[in-house]
C-alpha positions in Angstrom: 0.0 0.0 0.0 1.2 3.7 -0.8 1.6 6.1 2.0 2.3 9.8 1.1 4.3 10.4 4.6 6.1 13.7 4.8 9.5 11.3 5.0 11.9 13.5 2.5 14.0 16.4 3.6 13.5 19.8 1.1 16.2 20.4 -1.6 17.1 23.2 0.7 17.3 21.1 3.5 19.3 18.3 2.4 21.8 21.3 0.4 22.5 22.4 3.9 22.6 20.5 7.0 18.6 19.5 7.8 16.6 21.3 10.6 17.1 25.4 10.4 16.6 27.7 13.6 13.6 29.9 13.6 16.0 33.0 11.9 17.3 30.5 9.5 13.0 30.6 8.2 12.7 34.6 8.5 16.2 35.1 6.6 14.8 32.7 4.0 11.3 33.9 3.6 12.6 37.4 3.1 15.3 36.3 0.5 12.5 34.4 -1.2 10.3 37.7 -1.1 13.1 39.6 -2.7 13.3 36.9 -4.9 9.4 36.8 -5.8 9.9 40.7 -6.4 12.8 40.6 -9.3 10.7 37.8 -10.9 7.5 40.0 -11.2 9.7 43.0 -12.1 12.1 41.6 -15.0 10.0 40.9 -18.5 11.6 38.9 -21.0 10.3 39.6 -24.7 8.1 36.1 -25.3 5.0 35.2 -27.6 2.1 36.4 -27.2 2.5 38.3 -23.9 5.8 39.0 -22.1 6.9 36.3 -19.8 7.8 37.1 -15.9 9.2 34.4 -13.9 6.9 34.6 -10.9 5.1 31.6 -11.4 9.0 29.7 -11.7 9.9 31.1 -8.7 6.7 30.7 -6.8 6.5 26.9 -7.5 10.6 26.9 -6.8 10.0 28.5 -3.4 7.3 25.5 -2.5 9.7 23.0 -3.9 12.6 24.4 -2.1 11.6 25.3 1.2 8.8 23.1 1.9 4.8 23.2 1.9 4.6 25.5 5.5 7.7 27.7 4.6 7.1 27.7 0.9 3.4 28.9 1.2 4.4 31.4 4.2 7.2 32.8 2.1 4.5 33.7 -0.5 2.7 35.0 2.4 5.2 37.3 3.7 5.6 38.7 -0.2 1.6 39.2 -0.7 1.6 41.3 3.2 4.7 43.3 1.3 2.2 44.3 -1.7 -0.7 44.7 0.9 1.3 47.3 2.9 1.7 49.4 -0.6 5.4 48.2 -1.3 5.7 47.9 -5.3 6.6 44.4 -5.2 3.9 43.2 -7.9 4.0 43.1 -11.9 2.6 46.4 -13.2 3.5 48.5 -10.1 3.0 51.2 -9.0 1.9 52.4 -12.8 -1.5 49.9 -12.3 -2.0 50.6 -8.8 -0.3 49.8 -5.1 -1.4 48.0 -2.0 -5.0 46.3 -1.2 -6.7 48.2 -4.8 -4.2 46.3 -7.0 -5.0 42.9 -4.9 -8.7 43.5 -5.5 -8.3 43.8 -9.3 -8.1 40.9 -12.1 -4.2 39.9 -11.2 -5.9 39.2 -7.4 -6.9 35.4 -8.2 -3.5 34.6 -9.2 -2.0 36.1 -6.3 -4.1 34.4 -4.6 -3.0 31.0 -6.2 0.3 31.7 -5.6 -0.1 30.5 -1.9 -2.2 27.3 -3.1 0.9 26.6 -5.2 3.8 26.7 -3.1 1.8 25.2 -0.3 0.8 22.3 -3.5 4.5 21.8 -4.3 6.0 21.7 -1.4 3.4 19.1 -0.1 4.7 17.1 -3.1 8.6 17.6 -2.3 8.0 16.4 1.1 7.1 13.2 -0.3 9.9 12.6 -2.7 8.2 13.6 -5.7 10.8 16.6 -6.9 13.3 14.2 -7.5 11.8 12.2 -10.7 11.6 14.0 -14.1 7.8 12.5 -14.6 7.1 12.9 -10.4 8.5 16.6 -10.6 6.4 17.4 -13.7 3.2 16.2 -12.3 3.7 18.4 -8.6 4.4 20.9 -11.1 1.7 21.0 -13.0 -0.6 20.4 -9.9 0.9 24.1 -8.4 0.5 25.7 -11.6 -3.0 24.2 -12.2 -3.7 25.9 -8.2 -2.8 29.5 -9.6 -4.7 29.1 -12.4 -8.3 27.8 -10.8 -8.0 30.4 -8.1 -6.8 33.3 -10.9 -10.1 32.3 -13.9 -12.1 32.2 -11.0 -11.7 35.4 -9.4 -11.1 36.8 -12.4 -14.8 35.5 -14.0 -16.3 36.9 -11.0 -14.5 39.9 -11.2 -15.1 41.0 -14.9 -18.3 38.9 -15.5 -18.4 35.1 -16.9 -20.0 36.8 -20.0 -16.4 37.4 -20.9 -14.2 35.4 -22.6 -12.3 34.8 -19.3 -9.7 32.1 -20.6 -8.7 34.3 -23.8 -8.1 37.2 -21.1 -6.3 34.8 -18.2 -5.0 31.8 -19.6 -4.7 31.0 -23.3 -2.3 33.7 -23.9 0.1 33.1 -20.9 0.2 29.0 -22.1 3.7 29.3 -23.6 5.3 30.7 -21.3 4.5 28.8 -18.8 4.8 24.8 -20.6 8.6 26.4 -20.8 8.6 27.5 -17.3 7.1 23.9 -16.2 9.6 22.5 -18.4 12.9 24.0 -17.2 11.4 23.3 -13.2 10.9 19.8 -14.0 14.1 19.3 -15.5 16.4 21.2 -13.1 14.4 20.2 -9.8 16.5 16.2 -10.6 19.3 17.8 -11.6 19.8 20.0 -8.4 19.0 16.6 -6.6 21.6 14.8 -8.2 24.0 17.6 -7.4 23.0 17.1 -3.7 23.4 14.1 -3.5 27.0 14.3 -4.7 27.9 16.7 -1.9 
């Protein structure tokens, strides 16, 4: 019978030493924060719609650091935006603080919890170390931002609207070569691990 115990350390853990202090999780929350923020500030030219690297890094951050640590990391970064720092794509030129995290980006946001909560779940049970096993707990985080993002955003601007041409279909490329490049380096980072 298949048990999905919490049995395998974090890449982050196993890279150095196992069991961190309480300041060991604050200095890496806020390192992941800061990295959350360069992904949502950096655009690199793609088709049809410029590409960030949020949803990389978000998914990374779960995988990484864990379901509880991943998924408060995202936490820390979304109370950042909340408190009016420009941390999010688009600001401050579409808006700062709690107005920008009500409008149609707020879903995703949102999702970005779900997902590093999702993948980290999924590390914790070996499944980041496998080409095939890291692909699917990828696809499951990414699949978490995107429920919580079409349905806020339907809500939002009205299911009358063609919702998935606004919040999905356009932002598919990017992210099968975002999913891709996780899923491949996620073993590969293992492997190097495991060397040490």
């Amino acid at each position: 019978m298949t048990t999905f115990a919490s049995t395998h350390p974090t890449l982050f853990d196993a890279a150095f030493g196992g069991r961190r202090s309480a300041l060991q999780s604050v200095l890496l929350a806020v390192a992941g924060t800061a990295l959350l923020w360069a992904s949502a500030k950096v655009q690199i030219p793609f088709f049809p719609v410029p590409m960030t690297m949020q949803t990389f890094v978000v998914l990374f951050l779960g995988f990484a650091l864990g379901s509880r640590l991943g998924a408060a990391t995202v936490l820390l970064y979304l109370a950042e935006g909340a408190l009016g720092l420009p941390v999010f794509a688009g600001t401050p030129e579409k808006g700062l603080g709690l107005a920008y995290m009500a409008g149609p980006t707020g879903g995703f946001l949102a999702g970005f919890v779900v997902a590093a909560y999702v993948t980290g779940w999924f590390a914790e049970r070996g499944f980041d170390r496998h080409l095939l096993t890291a692909g699917i707990a990828a696809l499951a985080g990414l699949a978490s931002v995107y429920a919580l993002g079409l349905t806020w955003l339907g809500t939002l601007i009205g299911w009358d609207k063609p919702v998935l041409e606004f919040g999905l279909y356009p932002f598919l490329p990017a992210e099968a070569l975002k999913f891709a490049l996780l899923a491949a380096i996620l073993p590969l980072a293992w492997r190097g691990v495991s060397k040490r």
